[in-house]
C-alpha positions in Angstrom: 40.8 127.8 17.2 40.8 125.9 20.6 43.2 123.9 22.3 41.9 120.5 21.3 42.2 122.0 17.5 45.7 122.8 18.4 46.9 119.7 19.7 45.4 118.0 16.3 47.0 120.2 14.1 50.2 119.7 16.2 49.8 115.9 16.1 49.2 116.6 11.8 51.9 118.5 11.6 54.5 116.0 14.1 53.2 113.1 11.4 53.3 114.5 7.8 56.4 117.0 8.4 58.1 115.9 12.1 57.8 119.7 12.8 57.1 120.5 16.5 54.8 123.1 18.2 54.9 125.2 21.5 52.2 125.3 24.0 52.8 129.4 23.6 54.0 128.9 19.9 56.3 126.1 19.7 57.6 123.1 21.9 61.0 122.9 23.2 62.0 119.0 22.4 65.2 120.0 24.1 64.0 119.4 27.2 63.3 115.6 28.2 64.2 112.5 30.4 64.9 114.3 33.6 67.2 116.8 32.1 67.2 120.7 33.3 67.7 122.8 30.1 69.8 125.4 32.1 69.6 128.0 29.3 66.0 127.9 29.0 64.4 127.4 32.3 64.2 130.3 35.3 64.9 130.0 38.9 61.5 128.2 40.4 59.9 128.6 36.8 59.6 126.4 33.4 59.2 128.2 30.1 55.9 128.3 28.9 55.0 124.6 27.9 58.6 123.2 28.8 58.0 119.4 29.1 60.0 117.7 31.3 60.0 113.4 31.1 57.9 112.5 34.6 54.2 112.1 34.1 51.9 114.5 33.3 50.7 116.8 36.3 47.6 115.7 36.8 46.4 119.5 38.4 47.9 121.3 35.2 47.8 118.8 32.5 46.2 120.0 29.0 45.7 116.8 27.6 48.8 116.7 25.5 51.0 114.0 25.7 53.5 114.4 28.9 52.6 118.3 28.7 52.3 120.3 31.7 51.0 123.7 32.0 53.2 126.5 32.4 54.7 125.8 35.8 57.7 123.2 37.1 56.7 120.6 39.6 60.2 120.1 41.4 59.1 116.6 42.0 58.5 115.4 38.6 62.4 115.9 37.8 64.8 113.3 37.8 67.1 115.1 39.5 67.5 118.6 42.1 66.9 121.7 40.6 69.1 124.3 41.9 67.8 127.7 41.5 71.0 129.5 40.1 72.8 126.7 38.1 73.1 122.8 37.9 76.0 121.0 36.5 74.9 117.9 35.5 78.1 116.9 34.9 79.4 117.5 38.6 76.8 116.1 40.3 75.4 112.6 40.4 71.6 113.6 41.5 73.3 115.9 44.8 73.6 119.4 44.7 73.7 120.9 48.5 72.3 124.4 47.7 74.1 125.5 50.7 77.5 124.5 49.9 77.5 127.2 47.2 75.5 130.0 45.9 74.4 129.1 43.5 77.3 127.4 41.9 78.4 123.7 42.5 82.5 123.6 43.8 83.0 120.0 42.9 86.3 120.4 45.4 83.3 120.5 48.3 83.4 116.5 48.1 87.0 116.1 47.7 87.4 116.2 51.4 89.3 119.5 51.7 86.6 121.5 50.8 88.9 125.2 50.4 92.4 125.9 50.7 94.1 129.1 51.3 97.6 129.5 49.0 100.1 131.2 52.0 102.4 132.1 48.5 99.7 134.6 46.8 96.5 135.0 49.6 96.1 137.9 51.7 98.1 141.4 52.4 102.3 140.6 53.3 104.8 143.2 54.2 108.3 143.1 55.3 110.4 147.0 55.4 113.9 145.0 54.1 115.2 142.1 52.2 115.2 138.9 53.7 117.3 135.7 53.1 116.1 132.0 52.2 117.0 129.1 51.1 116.5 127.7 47.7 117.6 123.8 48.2 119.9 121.7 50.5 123.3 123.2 51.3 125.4 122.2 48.6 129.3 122.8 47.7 128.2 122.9 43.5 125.4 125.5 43.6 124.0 128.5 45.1 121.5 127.5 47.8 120.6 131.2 49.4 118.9 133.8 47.7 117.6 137.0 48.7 114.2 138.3 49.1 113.3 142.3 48.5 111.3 144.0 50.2 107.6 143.0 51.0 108.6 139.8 48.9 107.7 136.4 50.1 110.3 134.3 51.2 108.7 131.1 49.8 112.0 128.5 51.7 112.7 125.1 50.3 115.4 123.2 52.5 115.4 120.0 50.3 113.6 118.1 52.7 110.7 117.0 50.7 108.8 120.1 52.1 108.8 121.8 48.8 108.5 125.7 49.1 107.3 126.7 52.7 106.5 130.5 53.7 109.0 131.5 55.8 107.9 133.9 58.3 110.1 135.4 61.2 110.3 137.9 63.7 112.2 141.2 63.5 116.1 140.9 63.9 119.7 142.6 64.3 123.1 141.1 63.3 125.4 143.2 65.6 128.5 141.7 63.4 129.0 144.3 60.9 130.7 143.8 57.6 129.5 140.1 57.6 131.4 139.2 54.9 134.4 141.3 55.1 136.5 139.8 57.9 139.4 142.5 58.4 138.5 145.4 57.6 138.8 148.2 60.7 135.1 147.1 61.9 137.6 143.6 62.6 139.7 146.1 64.9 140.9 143.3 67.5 144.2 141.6 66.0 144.5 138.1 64.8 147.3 135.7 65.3 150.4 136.5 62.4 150.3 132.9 61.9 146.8 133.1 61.1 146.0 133.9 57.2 143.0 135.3 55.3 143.1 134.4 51.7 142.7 137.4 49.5 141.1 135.7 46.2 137.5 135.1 47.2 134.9 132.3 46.8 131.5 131.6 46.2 129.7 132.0 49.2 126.3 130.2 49.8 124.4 132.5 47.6 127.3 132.2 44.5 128.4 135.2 44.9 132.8 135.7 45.4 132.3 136.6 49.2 133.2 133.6 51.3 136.8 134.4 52.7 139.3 131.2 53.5 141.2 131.5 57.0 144.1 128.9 56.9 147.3 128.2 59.4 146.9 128.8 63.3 145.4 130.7 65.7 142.7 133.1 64.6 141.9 135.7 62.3 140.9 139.5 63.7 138.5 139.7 66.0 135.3 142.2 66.1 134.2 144.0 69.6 130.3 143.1 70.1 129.3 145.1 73.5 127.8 143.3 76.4 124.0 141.7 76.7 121.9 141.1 79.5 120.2 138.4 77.1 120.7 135.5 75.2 122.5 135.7 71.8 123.2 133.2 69.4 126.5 133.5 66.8 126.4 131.4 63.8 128.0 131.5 60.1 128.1 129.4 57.2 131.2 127.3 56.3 132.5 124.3 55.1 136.1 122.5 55.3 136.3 120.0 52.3 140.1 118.7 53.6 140.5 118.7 57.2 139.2 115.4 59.1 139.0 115.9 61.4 138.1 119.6 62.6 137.6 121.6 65.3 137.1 125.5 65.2 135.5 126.8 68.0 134.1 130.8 68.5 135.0 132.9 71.1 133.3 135.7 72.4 133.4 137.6 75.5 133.7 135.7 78.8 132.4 132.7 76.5 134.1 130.0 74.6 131.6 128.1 73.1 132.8 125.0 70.9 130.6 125.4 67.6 132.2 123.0 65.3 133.3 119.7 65.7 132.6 117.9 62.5 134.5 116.0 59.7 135.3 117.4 56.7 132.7 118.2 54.4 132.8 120.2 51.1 129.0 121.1 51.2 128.1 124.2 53.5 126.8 123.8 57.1 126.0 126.1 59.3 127.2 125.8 63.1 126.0 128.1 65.6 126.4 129.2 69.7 124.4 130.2 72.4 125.4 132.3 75.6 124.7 135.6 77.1 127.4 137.6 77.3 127.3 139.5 80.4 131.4 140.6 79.6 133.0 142.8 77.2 134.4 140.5 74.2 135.5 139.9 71.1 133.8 137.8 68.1 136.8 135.4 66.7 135.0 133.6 64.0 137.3 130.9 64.6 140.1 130.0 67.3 142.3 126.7 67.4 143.8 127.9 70.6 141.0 128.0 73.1 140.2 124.7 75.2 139.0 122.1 73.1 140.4 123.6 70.0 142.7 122.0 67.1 146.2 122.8 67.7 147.3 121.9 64.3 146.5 124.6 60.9 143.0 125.3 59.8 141.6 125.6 56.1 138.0 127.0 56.7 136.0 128.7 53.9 133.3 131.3 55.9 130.6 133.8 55.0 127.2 135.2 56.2 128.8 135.6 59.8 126.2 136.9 62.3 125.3 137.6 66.4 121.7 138.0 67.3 119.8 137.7 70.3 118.0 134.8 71.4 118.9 130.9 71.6 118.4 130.0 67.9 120.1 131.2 64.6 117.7 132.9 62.5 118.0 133.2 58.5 121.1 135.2 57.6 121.0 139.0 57.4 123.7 140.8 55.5 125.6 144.1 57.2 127.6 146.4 55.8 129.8 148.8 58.0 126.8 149.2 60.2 124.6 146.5 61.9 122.1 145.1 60.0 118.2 144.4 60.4 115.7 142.0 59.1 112.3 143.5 59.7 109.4 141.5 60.9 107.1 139.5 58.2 104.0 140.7 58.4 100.9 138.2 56.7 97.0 139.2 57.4 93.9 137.6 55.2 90.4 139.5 55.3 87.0 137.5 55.0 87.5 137.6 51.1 90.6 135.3 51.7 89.0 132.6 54.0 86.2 130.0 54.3 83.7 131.2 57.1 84.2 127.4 57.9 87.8 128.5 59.2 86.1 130.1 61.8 83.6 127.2 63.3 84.7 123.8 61.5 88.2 122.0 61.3 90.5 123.9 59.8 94.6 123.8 59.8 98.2 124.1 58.0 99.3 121.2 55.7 102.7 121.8 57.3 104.4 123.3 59.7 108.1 123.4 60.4 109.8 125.5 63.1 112.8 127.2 62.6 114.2 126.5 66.4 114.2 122.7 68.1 112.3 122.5 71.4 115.4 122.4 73.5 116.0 125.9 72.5 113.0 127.0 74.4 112.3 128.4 78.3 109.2 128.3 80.0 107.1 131.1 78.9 108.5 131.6 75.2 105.7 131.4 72.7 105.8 131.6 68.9 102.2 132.4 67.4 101.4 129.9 64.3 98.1 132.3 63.4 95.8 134.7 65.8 92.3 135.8 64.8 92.1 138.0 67.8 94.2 139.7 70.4 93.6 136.2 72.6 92.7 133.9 70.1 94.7 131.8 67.6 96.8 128.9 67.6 100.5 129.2 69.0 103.9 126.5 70.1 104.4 127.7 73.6 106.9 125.8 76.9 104.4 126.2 79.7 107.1 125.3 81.9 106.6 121.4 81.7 106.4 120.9 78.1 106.5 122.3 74.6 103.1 122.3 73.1 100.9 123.2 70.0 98.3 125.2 71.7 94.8 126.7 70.4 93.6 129.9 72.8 89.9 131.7 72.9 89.5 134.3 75.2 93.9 134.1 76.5 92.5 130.5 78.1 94.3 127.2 76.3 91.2 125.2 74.9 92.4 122.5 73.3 96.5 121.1 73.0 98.7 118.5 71.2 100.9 116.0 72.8 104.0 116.8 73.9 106.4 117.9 71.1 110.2 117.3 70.5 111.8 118.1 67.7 115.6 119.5 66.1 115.3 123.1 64.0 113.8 122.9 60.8 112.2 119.9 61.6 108.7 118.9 59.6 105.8 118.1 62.1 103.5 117.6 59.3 99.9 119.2 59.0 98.5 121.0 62.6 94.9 120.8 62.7 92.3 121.6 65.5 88.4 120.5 65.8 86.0 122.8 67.8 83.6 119.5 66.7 86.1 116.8 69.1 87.8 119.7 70.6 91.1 118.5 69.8 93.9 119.6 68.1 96.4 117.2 66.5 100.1 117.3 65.1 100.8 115.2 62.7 99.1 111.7 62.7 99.3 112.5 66.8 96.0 113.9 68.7 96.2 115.8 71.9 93.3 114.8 74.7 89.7 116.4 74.1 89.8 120.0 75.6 87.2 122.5 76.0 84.9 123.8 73.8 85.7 126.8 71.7 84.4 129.4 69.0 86.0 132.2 67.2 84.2 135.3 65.4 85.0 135.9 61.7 87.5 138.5 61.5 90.7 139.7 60.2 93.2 136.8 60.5 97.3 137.1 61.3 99.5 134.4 59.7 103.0 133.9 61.5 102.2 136.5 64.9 99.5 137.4 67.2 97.0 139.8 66.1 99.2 142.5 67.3 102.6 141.9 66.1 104.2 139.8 68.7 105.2 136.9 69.1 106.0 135.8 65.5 106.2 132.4 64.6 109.8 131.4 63.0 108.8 128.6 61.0 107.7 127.3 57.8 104.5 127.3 57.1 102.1 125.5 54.6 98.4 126.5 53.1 95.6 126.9 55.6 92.9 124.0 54.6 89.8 122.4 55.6 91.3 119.0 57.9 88.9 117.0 57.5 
């Protein structure tokens, strides 16, 4: 039989019985008014005799009504074809093939386009527990908790942050038995009329560890050595009756005045900041030293700690022995990232330093992310200023305005744009810098490709900025 018997017997059949043939043994009626049928046709190809709804091809038609011959003419259909899939759901008439392959990520016109989850991406390491914090300091619940090892600390301060990963350096407490004021590691003497209670209370982490120090003078004292570098002592207390107060630490040739607050039943956490160049003694509190309170004390401490440098890092536990808190360590691979993190704006949703900007020198530098030995984006003094800073090649590209800020502040998202050059914190844009480009590689969260320099702040997701 030949085609134009086929197409009456079709047309017969379509008018007595509303049955339906193919042009290769029946006709797929599924496929009509500008819609793909996905499970039917191939990449670049229509089943045999597939109709689609645009007028008949006038190279290919057979004659039968809107019929065309075996092959897809991209221009007769309503929309894009897509050779892999089409959602026609997703995407109002636009697919950009080269957004995906081959799938359509309707996140691609959100405006942040990918987003990498600091909690779960990537390979993290850290050889010992660290500490965090869980919430605001409080007086009615625990607010510290502790981290094992290789665990994220993921740190929520209560400031509308939400959980941040915390990443830090490597660091020592040279106090030892940090929660255990007088035993023989507390070798130097205290005043007689200077009490230790023995009942204990919840410390910051709601465990019975905090020790309450009452009358005059100063509890035992703990030898700490000599340094030719800064150090920083701090420990967690709180006074809810005295108003006011005023305990102070000693150490060494230094008498630093560390607290000089009101009362306060929640938990704060004072610190100091010398180099102590002299033999000396930690007191972790002394109303007899210049500037201290002659009259009785009722301090609750815990979590006591001396470490170097000029900012108190999170607390670190110690036992009859000093204690360290070993580095976080945070890399992605290719598999974790865009390739746009490489050439296009890219960023952190937050970023929130765990020192202030007036605990810095010229010359330190605290590394945000690297993605080679020389390249990455770090918060640096350069000896005028503290700035955000993006490096290619060890040369500073692009920078943000000058920065000021108290520890722990937030300085909201950090973004920088090879397109305008610039690199902005906050709703704040530093000046157009040079042009830059970075090679897809591993990537370093927190540090510079090789361990140094780590960053000491919170830090949100990596995203696309724009």
């Amino acid at each position: 039989m030949d085609r134009r018997a086929w197409a009456w017997v079709g047309c017969v059949c379509a008018t007595l019985w509303g049955c339906s043939l193919d042009r290769a043994g029946l006709i797929d009626e599924s496929v009509d008014a500008g819609q793909v049928d996905g499970g039917r046709r191939d990449a670049g190809s229509v089943d045999s005799g597939t109709r689609d709804a645009g007028a008949p091809d006038a190279g290919s038609d057979d004659g039968g009504p809107g019929f065309d011959a075996g092959t897809f003419d991209a221009g007769t259909d309503a929309g894009t074809f897509d050779a892999g899939t089409f959602d026609a759901g997703t995407d109002a008439g636009t697919f950009d093939a080269g957004t995906d392959a081959g799938t359509f990520d309707a996140g691609t016109d959100a405006g942040r386009p990918w987003t990498v989850d600091l909690s779960t991406a990537g390979t993290f390491a850290r050889r010992s527990e660290g500490s965090y914090l869980t919430g605001a300091p409080s007086d009615a619940r625990a607010f510290v908790a502790w981290a094992a090892v290789d665990q994220r600390r993921l740190e929520d301060r209560g400031d509308g942050a939400g959980p941040l990963l915390l990443i830090e350096g490597q660091a020592t407490n040279f106090i030892r038995d940090s929660r255990e004021v007088g035993t023989s590691r507390w070798g130097q003497p205290g005043s007689a009329s200077c009490m230790i209670a023995g009942t204990r209370e919840p410390g910051p982490d709601g465990t019975a560890s905090a020790q309450r120090v009452s009358g005059i003078g100063y509890p035992p004292g703990q030898d700490t050595g000599t340094s030719s570098v800064a150090r920083t002592l701090s420990a967690w207390g709180r006074s809810p009756t005295m108003s006011p107060w005023n305990a102070n630490y000693a150490y060494g040739n230094l008498m630093r005045p560390a607290w000089a607050l009101t009362a306060t039943s929640a938990w704060i956490r004072p610190s100091a900041t010398g180099t102590p160049t002299a033999a000396g003694v930690y007191y972790p509190v002394d109303t007899t030293i210049p500037g201290g309170l002659p009259g009785p004390i009722s301090l609750v401490l815990d979590l006591h700690q001396l470490e170097d440098g000029r900012f108190p890092t999170s607390a670190i536990r110690s036992g009859s022995s000093t204690a360290t808190r070993e580095q976080d360590r945070l890399l992605l691979t290719a598999s974790d990232l865009d390739a746009r993190f490489f050439t296009a704006s890219a960023g952190f949703t937050e970023v929130s330093p765990v020192f202030a900007t007036a605990d810095l020198v010229a010359g330190d530098e605290f590394w945000l992310v690297s993605v080679a030995a020389a390249d990455g984006v770090r918060i640096r003094n350069d000896g005028t200023g503290v700035f955000v800073e993006l490096v290619s090649g060890g040369a500073v590209m692009a920078r943000s305005a000058p920065l000021s800020f108290t520890r722990h502040a937030r300085l909201g998202p950090v973004c920088w744009d090879p397109t305008s050059r610039t690199l902005s914190v906050g709703p704040t844009s530093g000046p157009p810098g040079t042009a830059w480009s970075w090679t897809s590689a591993s990537v370093r969260v927190g540090a510079r490709l090789d361990g140094a320099f780590s960053a000491s702040a919170r830090l949100g997701n990596l995203y696309d900025c724009r």
